[in-house]
C-alpha positions in Angstrom: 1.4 17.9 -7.7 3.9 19.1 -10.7 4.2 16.9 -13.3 4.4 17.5 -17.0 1.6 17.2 -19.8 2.8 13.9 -21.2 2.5 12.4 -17.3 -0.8 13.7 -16.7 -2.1 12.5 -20.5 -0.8 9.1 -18.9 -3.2 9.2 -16.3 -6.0 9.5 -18.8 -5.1 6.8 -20.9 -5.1 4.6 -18.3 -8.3 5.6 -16.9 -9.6 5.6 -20.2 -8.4 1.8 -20.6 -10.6 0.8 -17.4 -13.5 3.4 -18.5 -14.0 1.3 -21.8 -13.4 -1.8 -20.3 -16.7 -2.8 -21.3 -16.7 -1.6 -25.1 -18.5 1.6 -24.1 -18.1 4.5 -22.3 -21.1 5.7 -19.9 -20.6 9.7 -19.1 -20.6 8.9 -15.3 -17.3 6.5 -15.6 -15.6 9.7 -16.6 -16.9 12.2 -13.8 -14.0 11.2 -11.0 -11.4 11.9 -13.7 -12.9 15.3 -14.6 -12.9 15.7 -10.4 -9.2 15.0 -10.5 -8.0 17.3 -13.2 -10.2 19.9 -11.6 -8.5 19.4 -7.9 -5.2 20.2 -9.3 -4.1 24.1 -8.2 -3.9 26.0 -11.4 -5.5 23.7 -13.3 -7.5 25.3 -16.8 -9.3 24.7 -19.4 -6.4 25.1 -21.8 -3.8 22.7 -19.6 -6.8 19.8 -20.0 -6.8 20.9 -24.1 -3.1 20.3 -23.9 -3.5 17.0 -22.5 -6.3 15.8 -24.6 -4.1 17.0 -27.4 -1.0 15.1 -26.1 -3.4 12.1 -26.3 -4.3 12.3 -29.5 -1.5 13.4 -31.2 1.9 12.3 -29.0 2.5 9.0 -30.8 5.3 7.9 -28.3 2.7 8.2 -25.6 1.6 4.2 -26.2 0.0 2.6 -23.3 3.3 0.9 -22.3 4.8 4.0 -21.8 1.6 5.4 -19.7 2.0 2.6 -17.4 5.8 3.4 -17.0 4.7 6.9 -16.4 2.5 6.3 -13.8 4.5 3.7 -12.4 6.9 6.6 -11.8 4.6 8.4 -10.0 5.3 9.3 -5.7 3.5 7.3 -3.1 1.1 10.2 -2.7 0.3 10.6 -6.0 -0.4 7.3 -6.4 -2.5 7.0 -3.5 -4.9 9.9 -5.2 -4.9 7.7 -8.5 -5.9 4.5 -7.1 -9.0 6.0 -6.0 -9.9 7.9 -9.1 -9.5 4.4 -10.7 -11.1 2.5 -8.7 -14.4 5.6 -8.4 -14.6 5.1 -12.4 -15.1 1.3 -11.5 -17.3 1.5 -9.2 -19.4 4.4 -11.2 -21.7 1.5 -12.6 -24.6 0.3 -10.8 -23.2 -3.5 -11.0 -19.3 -3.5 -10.9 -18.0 -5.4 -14.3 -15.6 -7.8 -14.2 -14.0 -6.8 -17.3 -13.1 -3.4 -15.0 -12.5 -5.3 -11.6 -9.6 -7.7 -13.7 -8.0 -4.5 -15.7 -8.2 -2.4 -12.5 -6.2 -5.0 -10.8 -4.1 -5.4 -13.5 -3.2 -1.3 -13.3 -2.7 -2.0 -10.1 0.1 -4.4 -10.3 1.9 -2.9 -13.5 1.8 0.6 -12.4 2.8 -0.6 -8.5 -0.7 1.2 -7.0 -2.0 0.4 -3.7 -4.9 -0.2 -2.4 -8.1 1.9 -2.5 -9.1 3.3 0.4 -12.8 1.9 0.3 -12.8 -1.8 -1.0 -14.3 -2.6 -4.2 -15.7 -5.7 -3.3 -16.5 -6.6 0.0 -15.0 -10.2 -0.4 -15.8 -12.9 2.8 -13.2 -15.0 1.9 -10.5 -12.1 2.3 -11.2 -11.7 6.0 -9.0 -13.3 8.6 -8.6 -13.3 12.0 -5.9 -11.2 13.3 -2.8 -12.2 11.6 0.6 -10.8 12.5 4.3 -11.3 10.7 7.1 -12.1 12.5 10.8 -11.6 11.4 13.2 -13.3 12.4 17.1 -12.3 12.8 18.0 -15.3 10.2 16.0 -13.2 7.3 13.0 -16.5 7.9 9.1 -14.6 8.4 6.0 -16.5 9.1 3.0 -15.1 9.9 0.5 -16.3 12.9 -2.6 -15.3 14.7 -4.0 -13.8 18.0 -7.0 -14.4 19.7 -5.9 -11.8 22.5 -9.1 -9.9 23.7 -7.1 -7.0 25.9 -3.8 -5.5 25.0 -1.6 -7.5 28.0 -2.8 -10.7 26.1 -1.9 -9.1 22.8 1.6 -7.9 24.1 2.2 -11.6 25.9 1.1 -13.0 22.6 3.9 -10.8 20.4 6.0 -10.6 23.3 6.4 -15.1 23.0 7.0 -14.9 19.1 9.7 -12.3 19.7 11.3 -14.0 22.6 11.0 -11.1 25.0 9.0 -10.9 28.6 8.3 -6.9 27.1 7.7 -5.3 24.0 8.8 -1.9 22.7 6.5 -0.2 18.7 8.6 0.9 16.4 6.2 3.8 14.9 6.5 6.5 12.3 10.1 5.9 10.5 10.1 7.5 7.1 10.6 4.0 5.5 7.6 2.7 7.7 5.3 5.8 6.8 6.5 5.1 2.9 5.1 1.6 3.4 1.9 2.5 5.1 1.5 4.7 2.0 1.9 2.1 -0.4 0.1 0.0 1.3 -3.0 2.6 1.3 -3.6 2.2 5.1 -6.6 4.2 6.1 -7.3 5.8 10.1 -3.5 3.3 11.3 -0.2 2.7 10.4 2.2 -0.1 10.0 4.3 -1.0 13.1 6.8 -3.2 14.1 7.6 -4.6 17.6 10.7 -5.3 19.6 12.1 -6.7 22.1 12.4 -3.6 25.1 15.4 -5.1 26.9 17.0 -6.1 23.7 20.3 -4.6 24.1 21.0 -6.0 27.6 21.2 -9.5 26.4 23.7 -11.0 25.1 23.9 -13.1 21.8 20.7 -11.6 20.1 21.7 -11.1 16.6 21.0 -7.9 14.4 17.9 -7.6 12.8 18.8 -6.6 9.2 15.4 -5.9 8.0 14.4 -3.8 11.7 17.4 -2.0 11.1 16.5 -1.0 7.7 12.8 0.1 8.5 14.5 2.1 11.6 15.9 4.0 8.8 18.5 6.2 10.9 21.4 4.0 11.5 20.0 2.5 14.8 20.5 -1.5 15.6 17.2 -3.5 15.8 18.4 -7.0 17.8 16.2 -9.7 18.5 13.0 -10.7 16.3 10.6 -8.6 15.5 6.8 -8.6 14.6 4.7 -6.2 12.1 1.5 -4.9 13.1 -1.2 -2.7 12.6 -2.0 0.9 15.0 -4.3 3.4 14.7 -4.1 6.5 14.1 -6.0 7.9 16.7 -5.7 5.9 20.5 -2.2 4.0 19.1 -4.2 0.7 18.9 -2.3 -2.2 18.5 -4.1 -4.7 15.6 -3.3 -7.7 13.3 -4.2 -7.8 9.6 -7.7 -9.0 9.4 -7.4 -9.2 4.9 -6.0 -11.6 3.1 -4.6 -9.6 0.6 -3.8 -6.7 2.7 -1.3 -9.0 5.0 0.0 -10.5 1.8 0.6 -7.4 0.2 2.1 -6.1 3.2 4.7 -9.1 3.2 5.8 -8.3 -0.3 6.1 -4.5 0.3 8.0 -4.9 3.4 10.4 -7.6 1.7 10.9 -5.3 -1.5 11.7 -2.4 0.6 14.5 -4.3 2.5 16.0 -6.0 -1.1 14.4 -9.1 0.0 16.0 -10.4 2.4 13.2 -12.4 4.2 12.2 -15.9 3.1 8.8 -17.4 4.3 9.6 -20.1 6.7 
């Protein structure tokens, strides 16, 4: 990771912000941060004076600007940060609100994903497998599958698509930037096509399958996001709430929002 002084004093105001959350600071809020600096290559004692200095004493380095930095920040980067953030959280016995609602607020200004490990394990996040379907007009809805085997899966997708079989889409750089953001852990995101698209006539382009193809390649027909894992390319739906919403709006702002919800 190379960034400069001023970037990674950023990234200990804002984990400072969450660590006093509260109106104290306990020591073992600030262990994951002291784990972070440490696990960057080269990293010494005097680079971590220099960024406790630019702290202190930079004073352009406001907290609107350390959310602008980290904001700034690559997908991978970010996807290291998140988790630092949410460890320093999750370093009290009981989780505090006050944390939980100014995590989730670095979360949205600075444009971080998810965690890898929950938070909270929250009931009322978990659906039944939900999907997202694109159509050619730009119109996306999402729906659900009880399928128990992958032929009832593949029927299910294969109706909502229009198409008797179904080809994934896997592993395009803008699909692996998305399951990045997104902070997928052990799968991917996906997207499904029809397989004998291009012999029929009258299916329209797919603007925003063309754009996650990413290499100049015609997506016709509607399409349908998904989950796979990682290991055994296993097809699934979103089973979170949040996860399938977030998904929607990180899949829309990658293709200049082009889809509506229907």
């Amino acid at each position: 990771m190379k960034v400069t002084i001023e970037t990674l004093a950023a990234i200990y105001n804002v984990a400072m912000a969450i660590a006093w959350a509260d109106g104290d600071l306990k020591p073992e809020s600030v262990v994951p941060l002291e784990k972070f600096y440490g696990g960057i290559n080269g990293f010494t004692n005097e680079a971590m004076q220099k960024v406790l200095d630019c702290v202190k004493n930079n004073e352009n380095l406001t907290m609107e600007r350390s959310v602008e930095l980290v904001k700034s920040l690559d997908v991978d980067v970010k996807l290291k940060l998140v988790n630092v953030y949410a460890d320093i959280v999750r370093a009290d016995e009981q989780i505090s609100d006050k944390k939980m609602v100014l995590f989730n607020g670095v979360r949205n200004l600075c444009g971080l994903p998810a965690p890898a490990t929950p938070l909270v394990d929250n009931p009322d996040d978990v659906i039944a497998p939900t999907f997202i379907a694109a159509k050619t007009n730009g119109l996306a809805y999402p729906f659900q599958s009880k399928a128990e085997s992958w032929q009832e899966l593949d029927a299910d997708i294969a109706e909502h698509i229009g198409a008797e079989r179904t080809e994934v889409v896997r592993f395009t750089a803008p699909l692996n930037t998305l399951s990045k953001q997104l902070g997928l852990v052990d799968c991917h995101l996906v997207f499904l096509v029809d397989r004998e698209g291009y012999k029929k006539d009258g299916l329209g382009d797919n603007m925003t399958g063309t754009l996650l193809y990413g290499s100049g390649h015609e997506i016709l027909g509607n399409i349908v996001f998904a989950l796979e894992s990682d290991s055994g390319y296993k097809l699934m739906g979103f089973t979170s709430a949040a996860l399938i919403e977030n998904a929607y709006i990180e899949i829309n702002a990658a293709v200049g929002n082009l889809l509506r919800l229907e």
